[in-house]
Legacy VTK file of the C-alpha trace (Angstrom):
# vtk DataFile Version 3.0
C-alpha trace
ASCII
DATASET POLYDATA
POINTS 353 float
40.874 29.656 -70.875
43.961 27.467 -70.584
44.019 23.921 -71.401
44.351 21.503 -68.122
47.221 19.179 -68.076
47.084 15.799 -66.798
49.165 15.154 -64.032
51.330 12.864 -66.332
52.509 15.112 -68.961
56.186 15.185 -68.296
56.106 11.549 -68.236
54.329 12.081 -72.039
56.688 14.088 -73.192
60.001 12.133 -72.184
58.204 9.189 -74.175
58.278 11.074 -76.954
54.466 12.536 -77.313
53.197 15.398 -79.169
51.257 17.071 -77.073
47.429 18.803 -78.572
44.770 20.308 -77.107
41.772 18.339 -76.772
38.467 18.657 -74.725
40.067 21.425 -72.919
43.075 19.947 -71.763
46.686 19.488 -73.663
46.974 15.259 -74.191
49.274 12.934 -76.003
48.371 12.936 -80.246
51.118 10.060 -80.739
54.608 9.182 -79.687
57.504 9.076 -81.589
56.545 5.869 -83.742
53.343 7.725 -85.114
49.499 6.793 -85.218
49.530 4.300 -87.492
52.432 2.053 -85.965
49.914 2.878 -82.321
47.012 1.407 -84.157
48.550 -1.239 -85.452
50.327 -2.406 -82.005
46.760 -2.159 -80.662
45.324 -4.827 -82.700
48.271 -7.250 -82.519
49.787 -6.852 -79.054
48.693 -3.951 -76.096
49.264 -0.315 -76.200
48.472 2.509 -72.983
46.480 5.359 -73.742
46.453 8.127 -70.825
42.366 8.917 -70.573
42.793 11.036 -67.414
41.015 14.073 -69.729
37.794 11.671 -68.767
35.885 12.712 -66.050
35.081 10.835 -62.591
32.099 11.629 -60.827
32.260 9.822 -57.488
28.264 8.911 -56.189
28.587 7.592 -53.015
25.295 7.378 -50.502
22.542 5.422 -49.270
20.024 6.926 -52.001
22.258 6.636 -54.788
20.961 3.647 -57.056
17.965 4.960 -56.720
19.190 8.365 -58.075
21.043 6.878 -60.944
18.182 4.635 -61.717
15.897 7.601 -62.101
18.574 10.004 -64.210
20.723 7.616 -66.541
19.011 5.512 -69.273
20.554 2.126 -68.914
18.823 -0.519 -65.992
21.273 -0.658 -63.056
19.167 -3.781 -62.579
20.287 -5.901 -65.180
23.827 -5.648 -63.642
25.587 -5.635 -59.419
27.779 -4.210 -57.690
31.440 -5.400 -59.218
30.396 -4.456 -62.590
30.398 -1.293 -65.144
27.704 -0.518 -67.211
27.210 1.318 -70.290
24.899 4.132 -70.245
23.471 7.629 -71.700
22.405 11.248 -69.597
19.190 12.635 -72.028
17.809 16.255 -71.657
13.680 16.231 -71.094
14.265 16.590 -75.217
15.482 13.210 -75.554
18.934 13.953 -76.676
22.114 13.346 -75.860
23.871 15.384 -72.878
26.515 12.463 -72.591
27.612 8.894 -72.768
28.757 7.261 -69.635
30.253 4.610 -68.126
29.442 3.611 -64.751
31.733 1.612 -62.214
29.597 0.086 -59.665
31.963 -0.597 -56.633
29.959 -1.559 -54.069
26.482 -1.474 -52.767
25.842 2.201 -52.099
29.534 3.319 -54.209
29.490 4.512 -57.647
32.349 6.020 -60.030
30.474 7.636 -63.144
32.612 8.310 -65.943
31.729 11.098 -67.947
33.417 12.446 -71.102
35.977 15.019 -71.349
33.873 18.271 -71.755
30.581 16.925 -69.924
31.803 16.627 -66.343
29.932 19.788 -65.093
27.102 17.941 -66.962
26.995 15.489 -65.393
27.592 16.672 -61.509
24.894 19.691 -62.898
22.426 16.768 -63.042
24.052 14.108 -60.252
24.581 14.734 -56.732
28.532 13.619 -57.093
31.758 14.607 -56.402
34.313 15.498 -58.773
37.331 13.809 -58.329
38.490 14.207 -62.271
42.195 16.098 -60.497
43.303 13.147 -57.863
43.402 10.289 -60.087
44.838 8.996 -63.947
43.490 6.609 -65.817
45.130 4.517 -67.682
44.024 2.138 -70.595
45.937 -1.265 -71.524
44.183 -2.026 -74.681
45.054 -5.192 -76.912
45.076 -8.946 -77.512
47.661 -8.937 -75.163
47.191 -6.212 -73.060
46.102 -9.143 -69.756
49.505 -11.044 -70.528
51.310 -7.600 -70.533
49.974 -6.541 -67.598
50.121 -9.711 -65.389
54.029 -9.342 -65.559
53.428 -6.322 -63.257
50.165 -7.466 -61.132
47.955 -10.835 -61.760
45.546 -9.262 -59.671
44.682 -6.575 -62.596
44.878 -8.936 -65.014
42.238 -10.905 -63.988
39.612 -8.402 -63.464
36.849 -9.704 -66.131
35.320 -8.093 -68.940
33.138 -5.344 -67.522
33.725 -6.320 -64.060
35.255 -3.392 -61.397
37.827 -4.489 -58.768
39.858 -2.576 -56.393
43.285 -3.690 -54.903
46.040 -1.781 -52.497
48.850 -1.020 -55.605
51.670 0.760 -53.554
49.806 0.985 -50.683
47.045 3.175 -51.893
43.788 1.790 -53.448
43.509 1.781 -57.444
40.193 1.022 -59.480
40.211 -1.583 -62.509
37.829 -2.158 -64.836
37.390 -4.434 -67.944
36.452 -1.840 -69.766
38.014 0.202 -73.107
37.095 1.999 -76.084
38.773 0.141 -78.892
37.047 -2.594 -80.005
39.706 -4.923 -78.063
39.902 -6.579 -74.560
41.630 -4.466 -72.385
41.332 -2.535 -68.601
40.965 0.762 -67.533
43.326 1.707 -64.305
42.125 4.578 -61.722
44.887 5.222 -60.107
46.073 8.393 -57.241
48.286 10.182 -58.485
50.963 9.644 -56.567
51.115 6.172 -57.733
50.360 7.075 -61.690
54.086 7.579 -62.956
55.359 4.312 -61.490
52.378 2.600 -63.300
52.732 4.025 -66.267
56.944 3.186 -66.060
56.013 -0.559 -65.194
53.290 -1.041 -67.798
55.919 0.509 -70.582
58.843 -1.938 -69.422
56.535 -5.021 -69.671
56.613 -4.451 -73.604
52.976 -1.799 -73.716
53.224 0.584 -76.188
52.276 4.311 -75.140
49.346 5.765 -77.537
48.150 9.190 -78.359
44.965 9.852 -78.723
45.287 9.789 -82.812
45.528 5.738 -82.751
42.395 5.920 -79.762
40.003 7.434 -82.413
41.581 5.467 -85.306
40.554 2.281 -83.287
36.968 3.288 -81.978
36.173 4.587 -85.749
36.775 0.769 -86.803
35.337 -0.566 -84.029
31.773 1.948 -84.644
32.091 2.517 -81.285
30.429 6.654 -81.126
31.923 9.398 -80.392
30.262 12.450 -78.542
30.447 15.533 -80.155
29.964 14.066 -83.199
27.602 10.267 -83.185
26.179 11.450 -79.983
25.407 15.019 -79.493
22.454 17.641 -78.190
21.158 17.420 -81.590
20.827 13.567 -82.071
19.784 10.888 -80.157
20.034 7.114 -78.588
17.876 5.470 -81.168
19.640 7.180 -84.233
23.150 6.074 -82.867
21.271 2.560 -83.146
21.865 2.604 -79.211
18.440 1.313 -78.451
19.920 -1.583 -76.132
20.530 1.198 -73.219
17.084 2.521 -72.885
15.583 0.413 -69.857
12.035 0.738 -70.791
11.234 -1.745 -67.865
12.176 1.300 -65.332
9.342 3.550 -64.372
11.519 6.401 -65.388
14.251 8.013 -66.744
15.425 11.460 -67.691
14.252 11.766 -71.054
11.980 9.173 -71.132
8.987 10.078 -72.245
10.861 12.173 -75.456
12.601 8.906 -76.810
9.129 6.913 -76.035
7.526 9.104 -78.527
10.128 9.119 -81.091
10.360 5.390 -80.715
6.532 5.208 -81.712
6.933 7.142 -84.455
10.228 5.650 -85.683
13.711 7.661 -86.876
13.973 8.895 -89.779
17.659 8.576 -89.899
20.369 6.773 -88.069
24.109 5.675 -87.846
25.314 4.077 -91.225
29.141 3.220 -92.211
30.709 3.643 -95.020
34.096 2.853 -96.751
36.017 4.176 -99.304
36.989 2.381 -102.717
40.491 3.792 -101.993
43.024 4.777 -99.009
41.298 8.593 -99.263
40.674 8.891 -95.772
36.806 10.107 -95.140
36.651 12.727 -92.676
33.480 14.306 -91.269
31.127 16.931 -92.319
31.426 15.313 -95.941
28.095 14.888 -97.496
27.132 11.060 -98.530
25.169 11.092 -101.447
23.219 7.379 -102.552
21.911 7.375 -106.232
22.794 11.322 -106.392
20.653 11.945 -103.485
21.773 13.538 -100.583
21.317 11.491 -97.511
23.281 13.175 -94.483
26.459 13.863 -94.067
29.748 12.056 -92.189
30.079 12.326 -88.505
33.392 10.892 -88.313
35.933 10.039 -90.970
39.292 8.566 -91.440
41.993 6.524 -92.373
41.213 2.592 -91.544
45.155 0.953 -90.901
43.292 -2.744 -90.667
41.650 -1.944 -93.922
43.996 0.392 -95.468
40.838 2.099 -96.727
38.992 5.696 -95.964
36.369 4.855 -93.409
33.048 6.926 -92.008
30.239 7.075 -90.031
27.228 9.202 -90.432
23.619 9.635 -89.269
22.123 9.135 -92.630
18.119 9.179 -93.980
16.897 6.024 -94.932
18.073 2.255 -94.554
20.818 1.354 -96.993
21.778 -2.183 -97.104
25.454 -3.187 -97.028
26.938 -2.827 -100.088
25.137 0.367 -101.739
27.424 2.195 -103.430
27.609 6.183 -102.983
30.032 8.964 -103.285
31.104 11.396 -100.208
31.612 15.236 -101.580
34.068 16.467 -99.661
36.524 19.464 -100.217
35.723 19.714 -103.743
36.051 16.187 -104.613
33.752 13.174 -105.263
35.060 9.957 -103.309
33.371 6.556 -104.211
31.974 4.343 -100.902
29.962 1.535 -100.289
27.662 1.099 -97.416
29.402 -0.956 -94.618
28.080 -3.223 -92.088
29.453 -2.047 -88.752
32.088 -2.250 -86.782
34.372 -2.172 -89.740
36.583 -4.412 -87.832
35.579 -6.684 -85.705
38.171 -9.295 -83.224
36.082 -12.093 -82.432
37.869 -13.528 -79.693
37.158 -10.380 -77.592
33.254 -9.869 -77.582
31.290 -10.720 -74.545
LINES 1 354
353 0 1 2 3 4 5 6 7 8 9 10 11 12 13 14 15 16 17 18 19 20 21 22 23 24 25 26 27 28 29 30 31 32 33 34 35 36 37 38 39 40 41 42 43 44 45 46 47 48 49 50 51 52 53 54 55 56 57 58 59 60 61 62 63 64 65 66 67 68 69 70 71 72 73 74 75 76 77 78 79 80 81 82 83 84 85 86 87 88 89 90 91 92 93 94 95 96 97 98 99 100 101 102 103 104 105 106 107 108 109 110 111 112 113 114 115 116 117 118 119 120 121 122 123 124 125 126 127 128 129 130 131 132 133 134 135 136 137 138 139 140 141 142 143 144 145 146 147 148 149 150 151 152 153 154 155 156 157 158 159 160 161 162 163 164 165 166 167 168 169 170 171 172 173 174 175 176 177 178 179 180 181 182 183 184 185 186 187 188 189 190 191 192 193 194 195 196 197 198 199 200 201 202 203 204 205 206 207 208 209 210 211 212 213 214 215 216 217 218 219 220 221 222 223 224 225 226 227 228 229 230 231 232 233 234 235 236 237 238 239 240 241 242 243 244 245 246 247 248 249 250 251 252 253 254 255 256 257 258 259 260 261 262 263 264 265 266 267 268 269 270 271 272 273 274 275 276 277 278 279 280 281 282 283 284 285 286 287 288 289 290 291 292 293 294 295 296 297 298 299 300 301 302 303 304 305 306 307 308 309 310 311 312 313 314 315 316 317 318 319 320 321 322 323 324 325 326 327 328 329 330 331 332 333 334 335 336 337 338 339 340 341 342 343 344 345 346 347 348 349 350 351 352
């Protein structure tokens, strides 16, 4: 099956992008100034990742809260309408079909973001339509990604952390939220397509650097911020991913309750630990983590921190192993010294809410 291409790809590659397949469709790696220099420009100043390969599940209808409430973990409760919510799908197992974000528009109007490969998923288990083909998304990410983007629209810029707005851009509509996946502030811009290219053109000429998706994981590694497919998968779970804080236990139900109820009472027996390298090794997953010569697990993501100029890695590993443990990673026929690492790896203050 051929990989889908988002309806921005020319614009990609006249910026300069190496193009890869990922998820099933063929998206940005890194522009001409490479991964590193992406990262980097994320932490200082504001880069623009294309996350169109996301899905968008529109749930509009009268019944709709109620369907959400009963299907997705998190407690649409404890937020309102004009805010987006983090939030997992479970199988009657307890395990994880997909993380989510969820836009809440308006009353009975929701957009639910699913990942990449888990749309059909998600609309499998939502009544929803799929509206992943009419609209890009685009992610200003970045100490300064507000400033950057209120030289093109104040409006945007203001849209709060984790709140969801909607303004007439070009006369069409376009969906903001405060949302990201990089550990920084940032917004996330829904946009038709027939608006997307002069977006993308005016967030570039304010000074926004255009990422690949390289720099994106790069950034959410540091950050500890999971990744499914490899944190969150059909063969782990919320509580090991030390997710515990989107389980609403006060809701009657959920799917998947009564699994992670039971594993809750009985308590994991492994969960999501960092580690980092004594070196600039990068870490990279599937290596197997091994405290005082025992093995523990092995890593489910790995790589090269540019903040800390050090290998990095998570893993769902057995046990509890304070900060500061020191191990070794086996991996490709080598032995690489860690220590156990509180997580996120790196973390910007000034940008937590």
């Amino acid at each position: 099956m051929e990989n889908r291409r988002p309806f921005l790809y020319d614009a990609h590659v006249a910026l300069g992008a190496k193009m890869v397949p990922f998820g099933g469709w063929e998206m940005p790696l890194a522009y001409q100034g490479g991964t590193v220099a992406e990262h980097l420009a994320c932490r200082r100043d504001a880069v623009v990742f294309d996350v169109s390969h996301l899905g968008t599940v529109r749930c509009d209808g009268p019944r709709m809260f109620d369907i959400l409430q009963d299907t997705l973990t998190n407690d649409l409760r404890k937020v309102s309408p004009g805010r987006a919510q983090y939030t997992h799908l479970l199988n009657d197992e307890g395990f994880v079909v997909d993380d989510i974000i969820v836009w809440w528009l308006d009353h009975e109007e929701f957009d639910v973001m699913p990942n990449a490969s888990n749309t059909s998923g998600v609309t499998a288990a939502l009544p929803g339509r799929d509206v992943t083909a009419e609209r890009v998304v685009l992610a200003v990410q970045g100490p300064q990604a507000r400033a950057r983007v209120a030289q093109w629209d104040e409006r945007i810029a203001q849209v709060p952390r984790f709140g969801v707005r909607r303004y007439n851009v070009a006369g069409v509509e376009v969906r903001v939220a405060g949302t990201g996946y990089t550990g920084e502030d940032g917004l996330e811009i829904a946009a038709p397509n027939e608006v997307a290219e002069e977006i993308l053109a005016r967030l570039v000429a304010t000074g926004v650097t255009p990422a690949g998706l390289g720099a994106r994981d790069t950034l959410r590694l540091e950050a500890a911020l999971p990744l499914y497919g490899h944190e969150l998968s059909l063969h782990s779970t919320t509580l090991e991913a030390r997710l515990g804080w989107v389980l609403g236990w006060e809701k009657e139900n959920f799917r998947g309750r009564a699994a992670v109820a039971a594993e809750r009472e009985r308590g994991v027996t492994r969960q999501l630990t960092g580690v980092v390298a004594e070196g600039r090794q990068p870490l990279r997953d599937g290596g197997e983590v091994l405290i005082e010569g025992r093995s523990v697990g092995t890593l489910t993501s790995g790589n090269y921190s540019p903040v800390l100029e050090r290998g990095i890695g998570l893993g769902l590993l057995q046990g509890d192993h304070a900060p500061g443990t020191p191990g070794v990673v086996a991996l490709r026929g080598r032995e690489i010294a860690v220590t156990v690492s509180a997580v996120p790896f790196v973390r910007k203050a000034s940008t937590r809410g």
